[in-house]
Each structure stands twice: as structure tokens, then as C-alpha cells.
C-alpha positions in Angstrom: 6.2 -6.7 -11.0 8.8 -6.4 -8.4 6.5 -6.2 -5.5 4.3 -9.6 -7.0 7.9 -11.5 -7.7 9.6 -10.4 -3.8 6.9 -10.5 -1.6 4.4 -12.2 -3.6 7.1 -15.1 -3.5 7.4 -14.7 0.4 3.4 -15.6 0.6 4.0 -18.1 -1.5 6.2 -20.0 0.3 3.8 -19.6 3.3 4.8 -15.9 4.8 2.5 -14.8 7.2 5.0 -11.9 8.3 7.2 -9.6 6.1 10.8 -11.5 6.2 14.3 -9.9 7.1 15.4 -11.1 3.7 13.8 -13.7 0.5 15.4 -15.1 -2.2 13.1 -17.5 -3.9 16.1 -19.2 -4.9 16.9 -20.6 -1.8 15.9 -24.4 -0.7 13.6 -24.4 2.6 16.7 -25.1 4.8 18.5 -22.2 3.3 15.8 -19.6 3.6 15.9 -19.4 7.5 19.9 -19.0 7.8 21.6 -16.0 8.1 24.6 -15.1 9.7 26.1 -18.3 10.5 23.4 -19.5 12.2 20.8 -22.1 11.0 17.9 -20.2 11.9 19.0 -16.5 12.4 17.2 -15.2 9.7 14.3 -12.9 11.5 10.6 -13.8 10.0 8.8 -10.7 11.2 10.6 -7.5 10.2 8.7 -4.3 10.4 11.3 -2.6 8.0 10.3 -5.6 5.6 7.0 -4.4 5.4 8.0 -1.8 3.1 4.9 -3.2 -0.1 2.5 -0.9 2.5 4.7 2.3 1.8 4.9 1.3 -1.9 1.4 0.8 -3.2 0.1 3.2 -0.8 3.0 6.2 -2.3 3.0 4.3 -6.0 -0.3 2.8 -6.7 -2.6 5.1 -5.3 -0.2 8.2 -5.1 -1.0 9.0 -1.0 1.1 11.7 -0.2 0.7 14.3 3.0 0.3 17.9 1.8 1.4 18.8 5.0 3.9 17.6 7.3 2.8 14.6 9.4 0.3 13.9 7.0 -2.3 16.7 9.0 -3.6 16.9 5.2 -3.1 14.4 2.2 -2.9 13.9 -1.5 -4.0 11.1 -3.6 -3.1 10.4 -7.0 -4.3 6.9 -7.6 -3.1 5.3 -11.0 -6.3 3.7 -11.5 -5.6 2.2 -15.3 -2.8 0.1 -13.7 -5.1 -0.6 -10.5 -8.1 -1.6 -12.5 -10.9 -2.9 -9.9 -9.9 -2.4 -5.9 -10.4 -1.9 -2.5 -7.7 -0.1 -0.5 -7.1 0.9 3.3 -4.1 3.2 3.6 -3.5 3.9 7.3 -1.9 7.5 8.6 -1.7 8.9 11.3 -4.5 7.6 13.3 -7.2 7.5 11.1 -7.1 5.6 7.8 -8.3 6.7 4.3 -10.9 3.8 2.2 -10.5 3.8 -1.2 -12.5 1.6 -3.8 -13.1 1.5 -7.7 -16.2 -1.0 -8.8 -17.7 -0.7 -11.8 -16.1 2.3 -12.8 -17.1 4.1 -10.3 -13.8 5.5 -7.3 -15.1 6.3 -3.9 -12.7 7.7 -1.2 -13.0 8.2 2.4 -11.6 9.2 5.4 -13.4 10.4 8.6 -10.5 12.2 10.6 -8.5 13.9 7.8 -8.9 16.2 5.0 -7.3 15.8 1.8 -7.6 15.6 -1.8 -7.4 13.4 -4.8 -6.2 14.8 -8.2 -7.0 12.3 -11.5 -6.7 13.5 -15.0 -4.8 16.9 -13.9 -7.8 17.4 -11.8 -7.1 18.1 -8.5 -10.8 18.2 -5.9 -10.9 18.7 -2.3 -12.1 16.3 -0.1 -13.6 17.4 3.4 -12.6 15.1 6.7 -15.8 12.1 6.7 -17.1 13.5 3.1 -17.9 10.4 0.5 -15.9 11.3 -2.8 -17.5 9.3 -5.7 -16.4 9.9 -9.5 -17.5 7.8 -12.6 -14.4 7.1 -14.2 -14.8 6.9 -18.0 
């Protein structure tokens, strides 16, 4: 909820980039202020961009299972995710994740990781499709 009310506002009122700071509060004159100066508020702050981190860690549990992510761990919350399609980027490679129809497929060519759903936890080998019906 959070993440749809913050940023979800900032694309609202016509983001494009992640903003230093939003209040949705503020009147269009207000919202590019900051410190004393009419337009010093920055429109394109990479620390802003923290919703990637979030529903990458949170909604679909990605976590390295060693450091620098050489391996990783997924742990999607698929009942609060419902239907998707995900690109989580680490690294240099990036892992694909979908559900349709029931059915979750993972992928990711350069790394090797796993996924655990249900207390399950199932290897997946570097460029290997992972498909599971999910009831």
C-alpha cells in the first residue's frame, strides 16, 4: 500500500524519474522547491528508486545466497502477487519471472539459484526453465 500511495502518486502526477522527495500534498509549485530554492528539488534520484529493491526483496523474496549475489534465492509471495511478469536485475544478468494461469516460470541464463514456495525449497540451474502449477 505504501509503495502504490508514494510512488504510485509520483507517476501520477506525471513522474518519469524516481523524485528526491513527494508529498502528494503539495500544489505543483510546491512540489519542485526544496531548500530555499524554487526549483531545487532533484527529479531523478537513484537513491529514490528504492520500489526496485522492495518488490524485488518483498514481493518476490530475491535474495543472494551468496555474497554478491554469485547465487540467489527466491521466495515469491505469489497469493499477494496474483498474475505477473517480473525482471529483477543482479549482477549482470537478470532473473524472468512470470505466473499466468496458474502456472510460475523462472529464469535466469547467467546465474544459479533457487526458488522455495510452500516450505519447498528446488534448485534452479543457470539458463534452466523452472515451471510449477500452482494450485
Amino acid at each position: 500500500a505504501s509503495i502504490k500511495e508514494y510512488w504510485g502518486g509520483m507517476l501520477a502526477a506525471g513522474a518519469t524519474t524516481f523524485w528526491e522527495v513527494f508529498n502528494p500534498e503539495e500544489t505543483e509549485e510546491q512540489r519542485y522547491a526544496m531548500y530555499g530554492d524554487r526549483y531545487g528539488k532533484s527529479l531523478c534520484q537513484a537513491w529514490g528508486a528504492s520500489p526496485l529493491y522492495l518488490l524485488g526483496r518483498w514481493f518476490f523474496g530475491l535474495m543472494p545466497d551468496e555474497a554478491g549475489y554469485r547465487t540467489y534465492h527466491l521466495k515469491p509471495d505469489i497469493a499477494e502477487l496474483g498474475d505477473f511478469e517480473a525482471e529483477l536485475p543482479i549482477r549482470q544478468s537478470r532473473i524472468r519471472l512470470a505466473c499466468r494461469d496458474g502456472e510460475l516460470t523462472v529464469f535466469c541464463s547467467d546465474l544459479d539459484g533457487s526458488i522455495e514456495i510452500g516450505g519447498q525449497r528446488t534448485p534452479i540451474p543457470r539458463a534452466t526453465l523452472y515451471r510449477r502449477k500452482m494450485d
